[in-house]
N, C-alpha and C positions, 0 to 999 in steps of 0.2 A: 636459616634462609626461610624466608617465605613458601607454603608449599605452593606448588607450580600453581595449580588454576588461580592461585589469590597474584602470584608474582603474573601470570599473563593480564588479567586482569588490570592491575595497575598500572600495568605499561600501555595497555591500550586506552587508560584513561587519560593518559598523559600523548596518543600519537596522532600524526595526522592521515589523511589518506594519501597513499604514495599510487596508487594503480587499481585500475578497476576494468575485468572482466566479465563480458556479458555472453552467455554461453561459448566462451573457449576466446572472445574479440579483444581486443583493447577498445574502450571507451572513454571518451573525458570523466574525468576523477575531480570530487569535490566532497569535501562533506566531513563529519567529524565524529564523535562516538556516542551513544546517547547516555545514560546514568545506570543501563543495564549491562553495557559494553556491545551493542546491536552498531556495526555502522550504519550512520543515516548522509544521505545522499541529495543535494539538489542535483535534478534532470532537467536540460533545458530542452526546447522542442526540439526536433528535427534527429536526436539523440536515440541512439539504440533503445534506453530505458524507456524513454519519454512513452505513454499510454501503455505500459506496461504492466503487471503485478500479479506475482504469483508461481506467471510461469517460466520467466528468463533464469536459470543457472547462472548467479552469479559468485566472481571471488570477489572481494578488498584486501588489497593488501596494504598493511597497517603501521609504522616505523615511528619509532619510540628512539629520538636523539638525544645526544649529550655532549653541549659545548663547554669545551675546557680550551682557554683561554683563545684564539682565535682559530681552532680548528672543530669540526663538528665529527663526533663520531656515534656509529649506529648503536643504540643499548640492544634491541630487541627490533626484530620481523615478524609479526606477526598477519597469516591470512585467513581472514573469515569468508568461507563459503556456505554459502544456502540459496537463499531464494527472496526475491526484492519484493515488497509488499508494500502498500501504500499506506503512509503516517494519517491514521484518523483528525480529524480535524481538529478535535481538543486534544491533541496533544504537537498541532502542527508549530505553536510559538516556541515549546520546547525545544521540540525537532531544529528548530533553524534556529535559535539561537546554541546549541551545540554545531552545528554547520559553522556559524560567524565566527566561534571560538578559534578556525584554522583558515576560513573560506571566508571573509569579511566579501560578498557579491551582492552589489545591488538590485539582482536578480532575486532574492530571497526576502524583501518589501512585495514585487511582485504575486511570489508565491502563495505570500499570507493574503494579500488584499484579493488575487484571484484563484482561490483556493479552490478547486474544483471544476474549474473553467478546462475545456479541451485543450487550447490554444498557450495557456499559462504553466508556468513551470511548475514542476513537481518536486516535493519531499519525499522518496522511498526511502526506508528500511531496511536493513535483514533480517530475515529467519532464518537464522542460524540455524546450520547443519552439524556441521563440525568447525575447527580452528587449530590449525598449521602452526608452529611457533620456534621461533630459534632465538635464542634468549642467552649472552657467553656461549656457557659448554652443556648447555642444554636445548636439545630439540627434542619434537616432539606431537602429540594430537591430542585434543580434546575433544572429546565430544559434546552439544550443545548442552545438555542438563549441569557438566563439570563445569565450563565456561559462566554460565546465567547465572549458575549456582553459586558459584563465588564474587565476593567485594573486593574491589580495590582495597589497601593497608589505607585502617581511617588515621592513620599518621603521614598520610601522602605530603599532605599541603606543608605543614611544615617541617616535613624531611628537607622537600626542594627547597624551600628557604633557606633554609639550616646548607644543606650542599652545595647553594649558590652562595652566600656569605663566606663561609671556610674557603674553598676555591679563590673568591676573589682574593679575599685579605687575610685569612691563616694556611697560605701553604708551608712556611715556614715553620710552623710550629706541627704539622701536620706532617709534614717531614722529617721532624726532629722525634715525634712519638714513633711514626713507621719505625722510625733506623732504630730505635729503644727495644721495639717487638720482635725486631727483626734479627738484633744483633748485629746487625750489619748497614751502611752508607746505602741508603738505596737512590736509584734515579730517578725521572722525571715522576711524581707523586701529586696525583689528582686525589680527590674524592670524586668515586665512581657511584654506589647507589648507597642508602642510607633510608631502613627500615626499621622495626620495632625487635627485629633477632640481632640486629647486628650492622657493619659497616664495609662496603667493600671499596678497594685502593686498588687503582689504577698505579702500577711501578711499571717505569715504561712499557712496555705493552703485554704485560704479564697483570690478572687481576687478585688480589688478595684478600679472604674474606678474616673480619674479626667480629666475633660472634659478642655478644652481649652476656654477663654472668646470668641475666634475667632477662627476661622479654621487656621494655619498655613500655606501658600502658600509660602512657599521654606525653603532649609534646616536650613539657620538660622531664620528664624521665628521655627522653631519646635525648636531648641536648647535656644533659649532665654525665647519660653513658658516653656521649662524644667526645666530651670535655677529658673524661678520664685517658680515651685514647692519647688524645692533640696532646695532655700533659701526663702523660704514662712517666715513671720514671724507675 
């Protein structure tokens, strides 16, 4: 498996914002994660956050999904708590174009063209404190140097490719390698997450991990370890 901070990590690069508290409130939630896993935040006026920074205790809480076939079910929870800060101005196109990635608001044209303005909507940040995390059969904290400190798996992009392809049109053959490992007929059989350690399988609602004999170091070493799975024999 991924060790935790690189597995929180990943998932928060892949989630959107589900809730957001401003010392202890509920607040309208928007915003997406930045390339350091920081949530960033559009604030529109009249908004708790709005002329803020620094000093409001804030959480995000952060939810990493996964659709298999017309159901969506949660991979990871992830809450980052710290402190809202304001996105410097070279780095504010960044900032909002991670924001669009979840929150397409034409309020974040706005933002850039009056960037500094009282009246005009804001980009905050976090400064991460710590981070909350429920991930399967792991929960758990990090603290902020664990978190920063670690990357997303640089096989993210196309694991998801690879996850969403199989899913659509090799569940059959994906089912026929499980029931090979398994020795056994199994039930409903998704592919659940797929990293450089290994592969995990969703068997109705029980998850199954298979490890890789070697670590995968590029995309096609991940797609030819899968390959052996789907045709195990």
């Amino acid at each position: 498996m991924l060790p935790i901070p690189e597995r929180v990590r990943t998932l928060a690069a892949t989630a959107s914002v589900a809730k957001l508290s401003v010392d202890g409130a509920p607040s309208p939630a928007r915003g997406g994660v930045d390339e350091r896993g920081r949530p960033v935040l559009l604030v529109l006026p009249r908004e708790p956050l709005h002329g803020l920074s620094g000093d409001a205790v804030v959480a995000v809480n952060l939810t990493a999904m996964r659709q298999l076939g017309e159901v969506t079910h949660p991979r990871g929870l992830i809450e980052v708590q710290g402190w809202a800060e304001a996105v410097p101005e070279s780095e504010a196109r960044a900032a909002a174009v991670a924001v669009a990635a979840h929150s397409a608001e034409e309020s974040l044209f706005e933002a850039l063209e009056r960037f500094g303005e009282r009246g005009a909507p804001q980009l905050l940040r976090m400064d991460v404190g710590q981070v909350v995390y429920l991930t399967g059969q792991e929960s758990g904290l990090l603290d902020a140097d664990d978190y920063l400190g670690a990357r997303p798996d640089p096989l993210t992009e196309t694991a998801e490719r690879v996850l969403a392809h199989v899913n659509s049109s090799h569940r059959a053959q994906l089912t026929a390698g499980v029931s090979r490992q398994l020795g056994e007929a199994p039930g409903d059989v998704w592919l659940w997450e797929l990293d450089r350690f290994g592969a995990t399988v969703r068997v109705d609602e029980s998850l199954v991990r298979f490890a890789w004999p070697t670590p995968a170091q590029s995309g096609l070493c991940l797609e030819t370890a899968l390959r052996g799975l789907l045709c195990s024999c």
